[in-house]
N, C-alpha and C positions, 0 to 999 in steps of 0.2 A: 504494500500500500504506500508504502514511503516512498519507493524508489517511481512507482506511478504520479505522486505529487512532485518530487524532483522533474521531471521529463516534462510537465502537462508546464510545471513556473519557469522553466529554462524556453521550451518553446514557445510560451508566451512575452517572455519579455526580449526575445532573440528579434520575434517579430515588432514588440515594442521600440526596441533600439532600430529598428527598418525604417519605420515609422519617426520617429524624434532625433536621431540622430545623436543619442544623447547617454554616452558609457555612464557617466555617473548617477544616473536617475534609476538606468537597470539596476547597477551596482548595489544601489541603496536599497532598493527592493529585495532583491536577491538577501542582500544582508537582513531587513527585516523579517523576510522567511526563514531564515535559519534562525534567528533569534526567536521567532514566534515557535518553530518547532520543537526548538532546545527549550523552553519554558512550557511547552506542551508534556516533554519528556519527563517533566519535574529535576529538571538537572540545576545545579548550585549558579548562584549570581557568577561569580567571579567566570564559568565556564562559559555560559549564555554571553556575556563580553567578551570574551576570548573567540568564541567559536563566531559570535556576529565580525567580532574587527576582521579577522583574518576571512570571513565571507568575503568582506567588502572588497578589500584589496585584491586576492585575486579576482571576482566578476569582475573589478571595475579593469582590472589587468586583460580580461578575458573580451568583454565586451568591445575596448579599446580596441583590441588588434581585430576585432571580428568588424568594426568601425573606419579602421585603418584600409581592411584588406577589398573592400567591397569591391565587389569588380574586380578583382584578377583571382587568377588560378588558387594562389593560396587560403582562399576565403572558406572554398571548403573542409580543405585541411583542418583550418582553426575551426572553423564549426565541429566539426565528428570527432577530435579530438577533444572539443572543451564537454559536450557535449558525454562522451565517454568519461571523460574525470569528474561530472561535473553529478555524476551517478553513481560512484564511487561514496 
């Protein structure tokens, strides 16, 4: 069920960032999901910040290059690659 809610929030905001053009607004999102999940899980404050900051940084890392590469060959690449970590 998890790894179903990762897939449906990354392809939604893959096409958001299409749409906006905009790494950090995914990023932030992206990070709010993990945070909302990790306090869904009942897990400790300190880990809920932890597990949101380092969300952020790489989506917003991820999103970037998927941002950067629009249009050329490697844009795939970064998509089924972030997309595969991103399910992890």
């Amino acid at each position: 069920m998890l790894l179903f809610i990762k897939i449906i929030v990354l392809v939604g905001l893959i096409r958001l960032l299409m749409a906006t053009e905009s790494p950090i607004l995914c990023a932030a999102l992206y990070a709010g999901v993990a945070v909302l999940l990790s306090l869904a899980a009942e897990r400790e404050l300190p880990i809920v910040l932890t597990t949101g900051t380092i969300g952020f940084c790489l989506a917003f890392a991820y999103f970037w290059m998927l941002d950067r590469m629009e249009g050329s060959g490697l844009y795939w690449v970064v998509l089924i690659v972030g997309l595969l970590i991103g399910m992890v």
